[in-house]
DSSP file (Angstrom, degrees, kcal/mol; ACC not computed):
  #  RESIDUE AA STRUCTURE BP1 BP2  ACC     N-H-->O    O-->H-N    N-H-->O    O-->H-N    TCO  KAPPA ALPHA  PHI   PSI    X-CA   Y-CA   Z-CA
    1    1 A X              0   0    0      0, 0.0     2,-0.5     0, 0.0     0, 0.0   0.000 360.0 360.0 360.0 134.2   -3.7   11.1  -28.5
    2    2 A X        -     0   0    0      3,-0.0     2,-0.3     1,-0.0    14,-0.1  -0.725 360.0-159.9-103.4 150.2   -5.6   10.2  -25.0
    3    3 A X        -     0   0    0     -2,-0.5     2,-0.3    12,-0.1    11,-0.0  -0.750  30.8 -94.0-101.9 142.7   -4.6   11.3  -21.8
    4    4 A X        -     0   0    0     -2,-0.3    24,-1.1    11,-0.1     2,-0.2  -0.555  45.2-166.0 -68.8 154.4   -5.2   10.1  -18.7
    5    5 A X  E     -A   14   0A   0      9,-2.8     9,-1.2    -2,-0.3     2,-0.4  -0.724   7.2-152.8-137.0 167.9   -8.1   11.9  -17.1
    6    6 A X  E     -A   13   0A   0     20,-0.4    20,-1.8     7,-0.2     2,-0.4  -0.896  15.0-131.3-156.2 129.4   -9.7   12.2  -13.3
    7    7 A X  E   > -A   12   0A   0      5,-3.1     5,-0.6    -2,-0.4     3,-0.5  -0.698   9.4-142.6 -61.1 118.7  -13.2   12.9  -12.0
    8    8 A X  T   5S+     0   0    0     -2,-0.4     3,-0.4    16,-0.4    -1,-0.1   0.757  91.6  49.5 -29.4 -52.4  -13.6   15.4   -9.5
    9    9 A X  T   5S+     0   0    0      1,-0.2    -1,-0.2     3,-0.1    -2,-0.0   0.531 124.8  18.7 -97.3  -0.6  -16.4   13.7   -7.5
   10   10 A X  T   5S-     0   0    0     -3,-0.5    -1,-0.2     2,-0.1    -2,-0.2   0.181  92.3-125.9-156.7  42.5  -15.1   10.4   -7.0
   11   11 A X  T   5 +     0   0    0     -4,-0.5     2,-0.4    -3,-0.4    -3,-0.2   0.701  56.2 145.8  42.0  65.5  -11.5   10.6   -7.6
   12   12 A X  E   < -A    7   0A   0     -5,-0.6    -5,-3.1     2,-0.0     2,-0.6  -0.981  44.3-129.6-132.9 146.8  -11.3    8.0  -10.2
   13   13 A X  E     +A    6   0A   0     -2,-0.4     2,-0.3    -7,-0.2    -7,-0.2  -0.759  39.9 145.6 -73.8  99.7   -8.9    7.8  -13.3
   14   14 A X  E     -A    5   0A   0     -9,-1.2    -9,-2.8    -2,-0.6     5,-0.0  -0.911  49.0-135.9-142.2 168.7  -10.3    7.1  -16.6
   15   15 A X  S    S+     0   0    0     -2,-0.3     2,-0.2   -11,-0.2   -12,-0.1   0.151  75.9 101.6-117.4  28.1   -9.3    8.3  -20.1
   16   16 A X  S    S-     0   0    0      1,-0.1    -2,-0.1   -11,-0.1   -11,-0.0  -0.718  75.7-126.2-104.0 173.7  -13.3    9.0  -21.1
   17   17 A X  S    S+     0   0    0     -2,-0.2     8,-1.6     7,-0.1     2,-0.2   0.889  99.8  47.4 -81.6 -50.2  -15.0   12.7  -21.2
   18   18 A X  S    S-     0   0    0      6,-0.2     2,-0.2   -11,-0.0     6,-0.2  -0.548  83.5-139.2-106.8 138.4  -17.7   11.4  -19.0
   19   19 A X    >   -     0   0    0     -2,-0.2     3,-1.1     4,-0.2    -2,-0.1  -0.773  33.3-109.5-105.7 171.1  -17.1    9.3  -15.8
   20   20 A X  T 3  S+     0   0    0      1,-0.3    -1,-0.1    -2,-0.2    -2,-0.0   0.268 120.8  68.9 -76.2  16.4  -19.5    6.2  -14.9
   21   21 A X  T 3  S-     0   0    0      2,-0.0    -1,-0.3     3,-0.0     3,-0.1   0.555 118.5-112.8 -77.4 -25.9  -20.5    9.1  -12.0
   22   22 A X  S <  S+     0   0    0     -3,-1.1     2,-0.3     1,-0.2    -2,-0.1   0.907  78.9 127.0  82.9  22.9  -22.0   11.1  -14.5
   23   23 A X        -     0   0    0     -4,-0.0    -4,-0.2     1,-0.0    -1,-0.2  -0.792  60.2-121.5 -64.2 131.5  -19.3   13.8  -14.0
   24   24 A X        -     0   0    0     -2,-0.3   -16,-0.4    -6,-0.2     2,-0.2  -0.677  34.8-147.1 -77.6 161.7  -17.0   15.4  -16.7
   25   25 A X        -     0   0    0     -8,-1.6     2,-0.3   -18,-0.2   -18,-0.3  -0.663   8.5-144.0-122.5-171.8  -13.3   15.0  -16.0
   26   26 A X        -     0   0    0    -20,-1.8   -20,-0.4    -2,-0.2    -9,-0.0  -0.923  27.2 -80.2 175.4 153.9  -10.1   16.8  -16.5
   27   27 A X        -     0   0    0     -2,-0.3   -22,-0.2   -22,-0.2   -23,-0.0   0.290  25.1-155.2 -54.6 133.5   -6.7   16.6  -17.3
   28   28 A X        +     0   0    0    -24,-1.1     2,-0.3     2,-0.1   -23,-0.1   0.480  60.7 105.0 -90.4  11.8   -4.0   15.6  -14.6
   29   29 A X        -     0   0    0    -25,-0.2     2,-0.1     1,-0.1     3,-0.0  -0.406  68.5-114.2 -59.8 123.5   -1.4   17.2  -16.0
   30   30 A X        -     0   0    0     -2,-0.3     2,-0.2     1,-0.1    -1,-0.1  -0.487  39.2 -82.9 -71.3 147.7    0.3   20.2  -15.1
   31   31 A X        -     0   0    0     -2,-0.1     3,-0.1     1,-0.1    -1,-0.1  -0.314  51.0-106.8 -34.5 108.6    0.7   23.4  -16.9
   32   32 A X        -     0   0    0      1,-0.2     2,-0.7    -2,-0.2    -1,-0.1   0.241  47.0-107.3 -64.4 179.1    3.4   23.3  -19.4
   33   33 A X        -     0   0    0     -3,-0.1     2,-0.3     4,-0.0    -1,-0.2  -0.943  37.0-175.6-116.3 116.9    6.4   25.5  -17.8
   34   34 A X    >   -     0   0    0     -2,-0.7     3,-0.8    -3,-0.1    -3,-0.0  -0.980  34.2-135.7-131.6 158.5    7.1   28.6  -19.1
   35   35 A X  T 3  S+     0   0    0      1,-0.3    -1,-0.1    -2,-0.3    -2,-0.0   0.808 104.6  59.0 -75.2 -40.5    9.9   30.9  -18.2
   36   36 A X  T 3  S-     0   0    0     -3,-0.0    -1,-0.3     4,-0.0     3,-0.0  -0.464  81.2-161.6 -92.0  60.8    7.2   34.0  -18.2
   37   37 A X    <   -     0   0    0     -3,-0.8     4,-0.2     1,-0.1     3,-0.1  -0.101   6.7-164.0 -25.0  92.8    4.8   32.6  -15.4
   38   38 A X  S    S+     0   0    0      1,-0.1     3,-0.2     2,-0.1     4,-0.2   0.974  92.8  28.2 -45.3 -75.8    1.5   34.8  -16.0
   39   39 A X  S    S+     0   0    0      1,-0.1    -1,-0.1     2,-0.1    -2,-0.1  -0.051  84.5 108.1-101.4  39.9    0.4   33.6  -12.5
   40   40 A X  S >> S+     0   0    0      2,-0.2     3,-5.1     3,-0.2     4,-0.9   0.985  83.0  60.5 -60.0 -83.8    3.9   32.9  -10.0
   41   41 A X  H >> S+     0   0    0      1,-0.4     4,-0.9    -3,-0.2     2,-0.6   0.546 111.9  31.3 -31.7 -94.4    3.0   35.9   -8.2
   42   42 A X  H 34 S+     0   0    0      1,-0.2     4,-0.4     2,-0.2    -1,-0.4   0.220 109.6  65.4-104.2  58.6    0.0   34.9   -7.1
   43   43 A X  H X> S+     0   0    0     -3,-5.1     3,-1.5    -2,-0.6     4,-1.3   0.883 111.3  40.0 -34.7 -81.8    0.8   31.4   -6.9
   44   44 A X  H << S+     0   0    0     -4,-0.9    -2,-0.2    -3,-0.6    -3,-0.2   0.348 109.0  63.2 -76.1   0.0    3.2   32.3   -4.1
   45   45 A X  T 3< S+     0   0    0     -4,-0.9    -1,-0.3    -5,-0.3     4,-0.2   0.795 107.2  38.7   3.8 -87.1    0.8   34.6   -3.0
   46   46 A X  T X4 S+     0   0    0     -3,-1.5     3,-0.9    -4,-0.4    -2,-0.2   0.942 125.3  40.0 -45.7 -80.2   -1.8   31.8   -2.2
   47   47 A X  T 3X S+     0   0    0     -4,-1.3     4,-2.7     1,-0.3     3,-0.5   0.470  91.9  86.7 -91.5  -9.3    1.1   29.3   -0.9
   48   48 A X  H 3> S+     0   0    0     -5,-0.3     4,-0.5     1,-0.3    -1,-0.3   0.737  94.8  43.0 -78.7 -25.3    3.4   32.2    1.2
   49   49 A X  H <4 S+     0   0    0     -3,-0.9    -1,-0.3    -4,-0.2     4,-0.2   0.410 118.7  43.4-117.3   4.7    1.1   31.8    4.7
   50   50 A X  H >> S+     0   0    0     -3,-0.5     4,-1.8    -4,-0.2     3,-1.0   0.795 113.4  55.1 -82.7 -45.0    0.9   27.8    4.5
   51   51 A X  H 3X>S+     0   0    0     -4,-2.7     5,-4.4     1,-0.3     4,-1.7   0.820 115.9  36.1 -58.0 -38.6    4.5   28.0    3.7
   52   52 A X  H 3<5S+     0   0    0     -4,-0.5    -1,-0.3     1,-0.2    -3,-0.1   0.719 105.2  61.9 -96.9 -10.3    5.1   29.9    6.7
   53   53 A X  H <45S+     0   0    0     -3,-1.0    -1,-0.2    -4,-0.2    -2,-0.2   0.610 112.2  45.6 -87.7 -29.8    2.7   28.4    9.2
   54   54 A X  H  <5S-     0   0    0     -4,-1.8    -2,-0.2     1,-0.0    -1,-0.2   0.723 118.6-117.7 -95.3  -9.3    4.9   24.9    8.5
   55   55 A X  T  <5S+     0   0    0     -4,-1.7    -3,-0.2    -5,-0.2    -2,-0.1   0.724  78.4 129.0  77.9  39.0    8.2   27.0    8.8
   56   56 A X      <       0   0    0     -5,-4.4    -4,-0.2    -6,-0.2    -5,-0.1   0.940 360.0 360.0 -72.4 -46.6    9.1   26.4    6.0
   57   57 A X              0   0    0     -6,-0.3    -5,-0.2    -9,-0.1    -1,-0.1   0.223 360.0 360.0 -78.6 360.0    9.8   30.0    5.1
């Protein structure tokens, strides 16, 4: 089964390995969801002084 796929260096969509940049691509999917989250902490880590700088938290 193919996936859609996206180059890093010129933000285009393709479902080949190789873009017509001459760049590998990779998956746009997110990480399946699991209930034990290796890396939540620091996810929300990371996101906790943007979060708070838009006031949201």
């Amino acid at each position: 089964m193919k996936h859609i796929l996206l180059c890093q260096s010129c933000n285009t969509y393709t479902m080949k390995l190789i873009c017509t940049c001459g760049e590998k691509t990779s998956p746009v999917k997110p990480p399946k969801f699991s209930p034990e989250d290796k890396y939540g902490d620091y996810r929300r880590k990371v996101l906790k002084p943007q979060l708070s700088k838009e006031g949201i938290l």
